[in-house]
VOGU-3710 file (C-alpha; in Angstrom, 3 decimals, decimal comma):
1> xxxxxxxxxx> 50,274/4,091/2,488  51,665/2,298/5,718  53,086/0,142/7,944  49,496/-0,173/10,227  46,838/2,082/9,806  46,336/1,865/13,817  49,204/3,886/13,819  47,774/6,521/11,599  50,157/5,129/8,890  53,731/5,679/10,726
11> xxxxxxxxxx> 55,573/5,080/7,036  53,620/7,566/5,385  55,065/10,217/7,512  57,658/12,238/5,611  61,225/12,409/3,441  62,031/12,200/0,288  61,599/8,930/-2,028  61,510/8,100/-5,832  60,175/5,052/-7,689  60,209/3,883/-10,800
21> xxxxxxxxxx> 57,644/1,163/-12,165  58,844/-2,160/-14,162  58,773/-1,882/-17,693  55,704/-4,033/-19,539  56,577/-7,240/-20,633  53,986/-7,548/-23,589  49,888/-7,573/-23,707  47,798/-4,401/-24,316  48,097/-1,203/-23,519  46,387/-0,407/-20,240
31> xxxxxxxxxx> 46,125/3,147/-18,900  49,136/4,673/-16,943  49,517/7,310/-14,492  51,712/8,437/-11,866  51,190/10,555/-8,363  53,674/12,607/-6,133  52,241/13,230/-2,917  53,630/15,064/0,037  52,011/15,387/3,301  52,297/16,913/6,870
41> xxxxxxxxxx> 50,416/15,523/9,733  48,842/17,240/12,810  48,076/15,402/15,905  45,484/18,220/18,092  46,261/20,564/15,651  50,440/20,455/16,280  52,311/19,969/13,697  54,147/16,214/14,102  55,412/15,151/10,609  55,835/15,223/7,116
51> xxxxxxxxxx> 55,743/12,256/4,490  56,155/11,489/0,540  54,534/8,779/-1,230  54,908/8,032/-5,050  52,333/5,499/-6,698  53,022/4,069/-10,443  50,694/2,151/-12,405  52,285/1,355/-15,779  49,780/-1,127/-17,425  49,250/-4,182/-15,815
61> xxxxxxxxxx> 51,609/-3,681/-13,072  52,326/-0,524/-9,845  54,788/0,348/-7,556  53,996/2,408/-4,488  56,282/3,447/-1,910  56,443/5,912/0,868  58,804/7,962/3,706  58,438/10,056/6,589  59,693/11,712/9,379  58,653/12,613/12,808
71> xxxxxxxxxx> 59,103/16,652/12,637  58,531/20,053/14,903  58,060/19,379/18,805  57,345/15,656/18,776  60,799/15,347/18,153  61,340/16,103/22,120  59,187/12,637/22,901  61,035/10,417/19,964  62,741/10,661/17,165  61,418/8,291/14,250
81> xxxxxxxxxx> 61,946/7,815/10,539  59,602/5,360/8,118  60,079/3,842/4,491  58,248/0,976/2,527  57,420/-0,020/-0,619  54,908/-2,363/-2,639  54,799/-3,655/-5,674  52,260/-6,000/-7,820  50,060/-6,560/-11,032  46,914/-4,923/-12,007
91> xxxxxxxxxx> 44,534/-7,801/-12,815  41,129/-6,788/-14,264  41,103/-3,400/-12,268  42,248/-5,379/-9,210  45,429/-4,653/-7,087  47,513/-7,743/-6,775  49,767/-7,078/-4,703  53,455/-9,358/-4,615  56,070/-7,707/-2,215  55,875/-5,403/0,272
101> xxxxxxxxxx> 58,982/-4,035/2,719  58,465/-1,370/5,713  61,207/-0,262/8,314  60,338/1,771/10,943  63,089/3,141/12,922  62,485/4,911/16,561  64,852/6,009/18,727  67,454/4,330/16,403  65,607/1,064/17,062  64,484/-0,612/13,677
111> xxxxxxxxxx> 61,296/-2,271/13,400  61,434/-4,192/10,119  58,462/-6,020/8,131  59,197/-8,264/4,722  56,505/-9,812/2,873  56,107/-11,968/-0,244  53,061/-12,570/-1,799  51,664/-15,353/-4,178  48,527/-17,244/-4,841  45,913/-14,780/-3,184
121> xxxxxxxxxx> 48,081/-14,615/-0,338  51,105/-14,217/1,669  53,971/-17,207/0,830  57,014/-15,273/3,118  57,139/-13,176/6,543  59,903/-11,415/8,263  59,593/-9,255/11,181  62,209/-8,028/13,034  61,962/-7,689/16,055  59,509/-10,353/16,735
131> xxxxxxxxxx> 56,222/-9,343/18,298  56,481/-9,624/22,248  54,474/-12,276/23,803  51,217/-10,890/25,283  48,457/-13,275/26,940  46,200/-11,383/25,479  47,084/-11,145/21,880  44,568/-12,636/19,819  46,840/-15,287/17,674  47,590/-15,111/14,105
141> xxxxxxxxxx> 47,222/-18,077/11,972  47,879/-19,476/8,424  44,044/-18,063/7,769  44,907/-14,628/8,126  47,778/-14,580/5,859  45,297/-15,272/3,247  43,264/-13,702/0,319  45,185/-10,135/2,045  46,598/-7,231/1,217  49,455/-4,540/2,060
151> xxxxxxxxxx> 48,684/-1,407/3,953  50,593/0,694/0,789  48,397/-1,739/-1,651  45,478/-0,265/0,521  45,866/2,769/-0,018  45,185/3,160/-3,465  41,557/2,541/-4,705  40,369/0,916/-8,350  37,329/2,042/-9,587  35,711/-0,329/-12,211
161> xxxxxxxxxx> 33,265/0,708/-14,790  34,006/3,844/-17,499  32,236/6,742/-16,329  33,250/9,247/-13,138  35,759/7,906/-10,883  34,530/10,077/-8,262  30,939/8,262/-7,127  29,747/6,704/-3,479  30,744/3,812/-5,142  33,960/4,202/-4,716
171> xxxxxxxxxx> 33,197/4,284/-0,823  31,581/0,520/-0,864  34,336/-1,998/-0,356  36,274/-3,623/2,623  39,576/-3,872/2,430  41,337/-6,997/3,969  44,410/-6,007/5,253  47,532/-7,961/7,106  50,722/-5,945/8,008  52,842/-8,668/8,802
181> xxxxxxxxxx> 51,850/-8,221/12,406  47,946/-7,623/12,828  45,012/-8,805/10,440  42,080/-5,891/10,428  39,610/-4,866/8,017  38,668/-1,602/6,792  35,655/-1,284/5,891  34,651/1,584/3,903  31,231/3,466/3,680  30,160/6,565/1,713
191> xxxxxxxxxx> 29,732/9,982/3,504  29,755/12,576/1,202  31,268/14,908/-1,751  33,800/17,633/-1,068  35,948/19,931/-3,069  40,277/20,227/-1,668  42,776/22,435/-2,965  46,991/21,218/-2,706  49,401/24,283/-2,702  50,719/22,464/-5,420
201> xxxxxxxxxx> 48,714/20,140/-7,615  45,131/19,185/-7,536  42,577/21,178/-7,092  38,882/19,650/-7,444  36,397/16,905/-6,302  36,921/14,404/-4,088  34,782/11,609/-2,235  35,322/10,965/1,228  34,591/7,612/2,907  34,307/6,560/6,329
211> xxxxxxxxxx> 36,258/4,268/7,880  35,348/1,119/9,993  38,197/-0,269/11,564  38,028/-4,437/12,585  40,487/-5,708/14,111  40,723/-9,406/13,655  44,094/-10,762/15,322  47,423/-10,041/16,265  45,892/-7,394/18,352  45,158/-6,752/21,933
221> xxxxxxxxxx> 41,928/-6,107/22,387  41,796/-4,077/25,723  44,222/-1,817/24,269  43,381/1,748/24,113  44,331/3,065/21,422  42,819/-0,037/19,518  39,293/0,244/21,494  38,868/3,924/20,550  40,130/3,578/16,940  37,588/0,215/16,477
231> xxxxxxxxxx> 35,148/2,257/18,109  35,519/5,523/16,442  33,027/6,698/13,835  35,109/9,743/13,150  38,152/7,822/10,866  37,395/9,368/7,106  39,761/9,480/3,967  38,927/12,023/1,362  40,147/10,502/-2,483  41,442/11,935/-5,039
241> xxxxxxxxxx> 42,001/10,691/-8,495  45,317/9,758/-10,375  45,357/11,462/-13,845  45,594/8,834/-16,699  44,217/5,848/-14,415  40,860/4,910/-13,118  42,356/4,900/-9,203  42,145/6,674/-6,319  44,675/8,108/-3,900  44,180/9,720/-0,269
251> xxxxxxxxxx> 44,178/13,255/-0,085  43,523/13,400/3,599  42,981/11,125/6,298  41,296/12,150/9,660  41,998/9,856/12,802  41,157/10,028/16,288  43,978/9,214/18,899  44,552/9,421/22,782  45,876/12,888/22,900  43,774/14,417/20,045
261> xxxxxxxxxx> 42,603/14,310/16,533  45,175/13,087/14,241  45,340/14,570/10,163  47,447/13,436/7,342  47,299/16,314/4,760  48,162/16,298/1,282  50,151/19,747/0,629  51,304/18,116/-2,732  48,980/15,751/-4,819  50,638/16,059/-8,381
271> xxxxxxxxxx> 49,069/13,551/-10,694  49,785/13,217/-14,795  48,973/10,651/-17,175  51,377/8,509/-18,980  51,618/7,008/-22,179  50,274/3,812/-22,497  53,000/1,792/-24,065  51,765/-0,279/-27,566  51,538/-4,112/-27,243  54,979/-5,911/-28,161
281> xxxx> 55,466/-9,482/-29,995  56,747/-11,943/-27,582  59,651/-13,702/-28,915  58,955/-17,351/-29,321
//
């Protein structure tokens, strides 16, 4: 859902956006679903921005994309505006993810981040501007391009098995994560069952997980806002599920930052099923 999670997911924050997922090119049917999502975030209870993000999963393949916009009084500090996009295959209940694209502009200056993906990892990098040169900036390698996904890719959740989607299991995973300028984990733990209501949309269970946040490289490690956010035991997401598919979606994300708790709300979480299209002949 994002161009970094350390920055409590900056291309999740508001606008409007539409995506359509690619058509199936043959092989089963595999369940299908879609999810409109809008969202306002809160930083010390002030309102700061709103955000869309639209998730497809047509078979064997998703897209995901997102927008937002810095709204209300933060507007007097800086004026930003977010969009991105991933795409990839669905391989036995695994996201695979194979492009992702996030610009970020602020103050009219665009931060942009291009990624290709193949073989378990990423193949092609653009970032625009460069990141500056800090002595302390723990280096990126070759290593951390690899076996990785997208922040968007990250922020939806397969659950494997047939039964309730909605179980701590859902909770037990890390998530290895490269944004095209820092390498982190998030690592995610159970911490209880909770019930959420959209004004429009869902209305039900949910699980929410806490978050560990590991920053691995590309990172400055004596930076503030990364010390409290690895430290922090108070980072949660609360899922929801996407009608027709065995995945989860954040309905809300709590985040601590330096002037306050931070919380990305979902005040639209419209899910529907969609159906699964028959297996075609391939033409020989």
């Amino acid at each position: 859902m994002l161009s970094s999670w350390p920055a409590a997911g900056r291309a999740i924050l508001g606008a409007a956006l539409t995506v359509a997922a690619a058509a199936l090119s043959g092989g089963p049917a595999h369940a299908q679903g879609k999810l409109e999502a809008r969202y306002s975030v809160t930083i010390a209870g002030i309102p700061v921005g709103q955000g869309v993000w639209i998730a497809d999963i047509a078979g064997d393949q998703y897209t995901t994309a997102a927008s937002g916009r810095v709204t209300g009084i933060a507007r007097v500090v800086t004026d930003g505006e977010g969009f991105g996009a991933a795409r990839g295959h669905v391989h036995s209940g695994r996201l695979v993810p194979t492009s992702y694209a996030v610009t970020v502009t602020e103050d009219h200056r665009p931060d942009e981040i291009r990624m290709a993906f193949a073989g378990g990892g990423v193949k092609d990098l653009q970032v625009e501007p460069p990141t500056p040169f800090s002595p302390d900036r723990i280096p990126l390698t070759e290593a951390h391009r690899r076996g990785v996904i997208d922040p968007l890719t990250a922020g939806l959740i397969s659950v494997g098995g047939s039964g309730d989607v909605l179980t701590p299991d859902a909770c037990r995973r890390t998530m290895q994560i490269f944004d095209g300028r820092q390498r982190y984990d998030l690592a995610l733990s159970f911490k209880r069952m909770d019930q959420v209501r959209a004004d429009k949309g869902y209305e039900g269970p949910v699980v929410v997980c806490m978050v560990t946040y590991q920053p691995l490289a590309g990172h400055r490690p004596n930076g503030a806002a990364i010390r409290q956010l690895a430290e922090t035991r108070d980072f949660d997401i609360w899922f929801a599920p996407i009608a027709g598919t065995r995945m989860l979606a954040p309905f809300r994300i709590s985040f601590p930052t330096l002037i306050g708790n931070g919380v990305l709300q979902a005040t639209q979480f419209v899910s529907y099923a969609q159906p699964a299209r028959p297996a075609t002949a391939k033409v020989q």
